[in-house]
C-alpha positions in Angstrom: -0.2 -3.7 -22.6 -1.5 -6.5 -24.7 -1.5 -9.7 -22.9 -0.5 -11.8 -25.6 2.3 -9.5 -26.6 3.3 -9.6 -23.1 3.5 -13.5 -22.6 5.2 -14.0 -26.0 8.1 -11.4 -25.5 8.4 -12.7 -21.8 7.3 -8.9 -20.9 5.6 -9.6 -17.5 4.9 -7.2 -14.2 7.0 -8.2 -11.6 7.5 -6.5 -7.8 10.8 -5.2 -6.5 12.1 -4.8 -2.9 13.0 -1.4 -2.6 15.3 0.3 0.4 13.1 1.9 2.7 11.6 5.4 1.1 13.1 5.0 -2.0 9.6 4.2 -3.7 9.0 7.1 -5.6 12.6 7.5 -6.7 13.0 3.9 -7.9 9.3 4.2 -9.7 10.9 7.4 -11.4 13.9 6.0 -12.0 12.6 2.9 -13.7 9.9 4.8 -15.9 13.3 7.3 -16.8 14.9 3.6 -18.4 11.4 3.3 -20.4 9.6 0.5 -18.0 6.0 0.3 -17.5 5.9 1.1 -13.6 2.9 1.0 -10.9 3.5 2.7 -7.2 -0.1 2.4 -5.6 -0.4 5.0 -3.2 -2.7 5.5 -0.2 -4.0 9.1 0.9 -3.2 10.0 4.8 -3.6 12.7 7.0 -0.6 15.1 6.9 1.4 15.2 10.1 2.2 18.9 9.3 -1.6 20.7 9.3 -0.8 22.8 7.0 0.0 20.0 4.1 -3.7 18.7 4.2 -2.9 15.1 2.4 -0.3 13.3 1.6 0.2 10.1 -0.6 2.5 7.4 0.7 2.9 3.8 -0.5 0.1 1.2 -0.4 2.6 -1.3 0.0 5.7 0.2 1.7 8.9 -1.6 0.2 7.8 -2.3 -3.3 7.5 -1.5 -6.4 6.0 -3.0 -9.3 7.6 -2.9 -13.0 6.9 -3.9 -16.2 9.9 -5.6 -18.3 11.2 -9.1 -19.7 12.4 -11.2 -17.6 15.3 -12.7 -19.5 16.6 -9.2 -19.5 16.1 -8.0 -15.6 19.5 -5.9 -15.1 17.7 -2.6 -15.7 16.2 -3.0 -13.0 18.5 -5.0 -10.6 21.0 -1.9 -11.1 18.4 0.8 -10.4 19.4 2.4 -7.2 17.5 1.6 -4.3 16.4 -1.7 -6.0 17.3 -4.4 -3.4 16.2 -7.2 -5.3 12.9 -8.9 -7.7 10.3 -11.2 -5.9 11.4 -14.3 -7.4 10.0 -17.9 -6.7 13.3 -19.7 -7.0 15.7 -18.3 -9.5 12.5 -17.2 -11.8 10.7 -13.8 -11.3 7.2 -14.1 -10.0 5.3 -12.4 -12.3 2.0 -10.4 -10.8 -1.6 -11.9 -12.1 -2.4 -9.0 -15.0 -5.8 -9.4 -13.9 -5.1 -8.7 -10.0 -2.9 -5.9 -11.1 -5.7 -4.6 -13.5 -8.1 -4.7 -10.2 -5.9 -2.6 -8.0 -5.1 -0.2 -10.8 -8.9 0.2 -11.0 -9.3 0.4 -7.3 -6.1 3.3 -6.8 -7.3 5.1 -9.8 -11.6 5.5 -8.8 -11.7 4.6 -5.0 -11.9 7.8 -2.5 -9.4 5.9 -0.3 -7.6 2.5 -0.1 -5.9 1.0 2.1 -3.9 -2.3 3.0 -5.2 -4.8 5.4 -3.6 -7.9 6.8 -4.9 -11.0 5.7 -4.6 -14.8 8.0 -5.6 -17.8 7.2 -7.4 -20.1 9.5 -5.1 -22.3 11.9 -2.2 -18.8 11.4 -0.3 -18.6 15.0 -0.9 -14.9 15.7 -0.1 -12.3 18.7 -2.6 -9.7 19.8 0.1 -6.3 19.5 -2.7 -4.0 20.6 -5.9 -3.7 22.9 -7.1 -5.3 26.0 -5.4 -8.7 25.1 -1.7 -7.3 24.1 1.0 -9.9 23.7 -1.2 -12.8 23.6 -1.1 -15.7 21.2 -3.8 -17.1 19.7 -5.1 -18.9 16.2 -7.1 -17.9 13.7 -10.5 -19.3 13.8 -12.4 -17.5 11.1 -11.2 -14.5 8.8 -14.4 -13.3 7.1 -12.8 -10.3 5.4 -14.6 -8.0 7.6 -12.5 -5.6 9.9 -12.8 -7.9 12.8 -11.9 -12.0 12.6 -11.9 -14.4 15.4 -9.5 -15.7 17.6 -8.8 -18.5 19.9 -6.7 -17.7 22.6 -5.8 -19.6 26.0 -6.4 -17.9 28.8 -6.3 -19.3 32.0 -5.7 -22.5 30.9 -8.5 -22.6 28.6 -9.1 -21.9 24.8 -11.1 -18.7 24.9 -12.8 -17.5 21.5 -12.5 -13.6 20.8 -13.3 -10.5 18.3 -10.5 -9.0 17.6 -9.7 -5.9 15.3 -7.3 -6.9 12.7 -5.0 -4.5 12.9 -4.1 -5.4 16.6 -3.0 -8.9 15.1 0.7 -9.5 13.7 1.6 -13.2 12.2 3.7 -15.3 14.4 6.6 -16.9 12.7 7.9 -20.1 14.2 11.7 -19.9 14.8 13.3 -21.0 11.6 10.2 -20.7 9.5 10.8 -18.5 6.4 8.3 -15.7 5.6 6.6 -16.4 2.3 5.3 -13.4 0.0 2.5 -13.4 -1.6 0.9 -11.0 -3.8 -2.5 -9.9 -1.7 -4.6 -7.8 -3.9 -2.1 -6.9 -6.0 
């Protein structure tokens, strides 16, 4: 879609919570009430042999959809829609040109797949490994499958390598999970 068209007729993509497995429904449902929808998918083993491959959602939960803004109750009303990623009252429209990059990426790449991203000075817990249920902070997050991490052990701050996908972000009691588009 033209981008100036799009700003000018308020016409933006936004992402919807969906219930749980109700991606593909809610993507077909929305493209049946003529919106521009996107459902990245990444390609997994089958659990059943026989099925070879199967695609599941890139992000599990959401969906993204192109509409206007000012006129959101197609969407809000599609079943299985929980609710629009909204900053405030206002829909937080998705970055075309982030969008544009991981419609590239789903439509040429041989696989994708999601990975967690912290920020130095993030409170996380090891879930997995040699060092499960340890907390620790991000040190350095170089993109690369591994970051570092300090963690006290012993009563000292101990500096580690540690997969990514054995870390989970530790909220603070209270603290309110913020989304934000990664990738996307």
């Amino acid at each position: 879609m033209d981008r100036v068209f799009a700003a000018e007729f308020g016409i933006t993509l936004v992402c919807s919570r969906v219930k749980a497995n109700a991606e593909w429904k809610v993507a077909q449902s929305l493209t049946n009430r003529g919106l521009g929808t996107f459902l990245p998918v990444q390609k997994r083993p089958s659990k059943q042999k026989k099925r070879g491959q199967v695609e599941i959602p890139l992000f599990p939960g959401y969906v993204f959809a192109q509409f206007d803004c000012r006129a959101a109750l197609p969407v809000v009303t599609c079943p299985g829609v929980v609710h629009i990623l909204c900053r405030g009252t206002v829909a937080e429209p998705v970055d075309p040109v982030e969008m544009y990059a991981l419609q590239s990426v789903s439509r040429l790449a041989q696989s994708v797949e999601p990975l967690p991203t912290f920020t130095v000075g993030q409170k996380v817990r090891i879930s997995s490994g040699p060092l499960s249920d340890v907390e620790g902070i991000v040190l350095r997050d170089d993109g690369r499958q591994r970051l570092i991490v300090s963690v006290s052990l012993l009563r000292r701050s101990v500096v580690a390598e540690i997969d990514r996908e054995w870390l989970e972000d530790l909220k603070l009691p209270g603290e309110v999970a913020r989304w934000v588009p990664i990738g996307v």
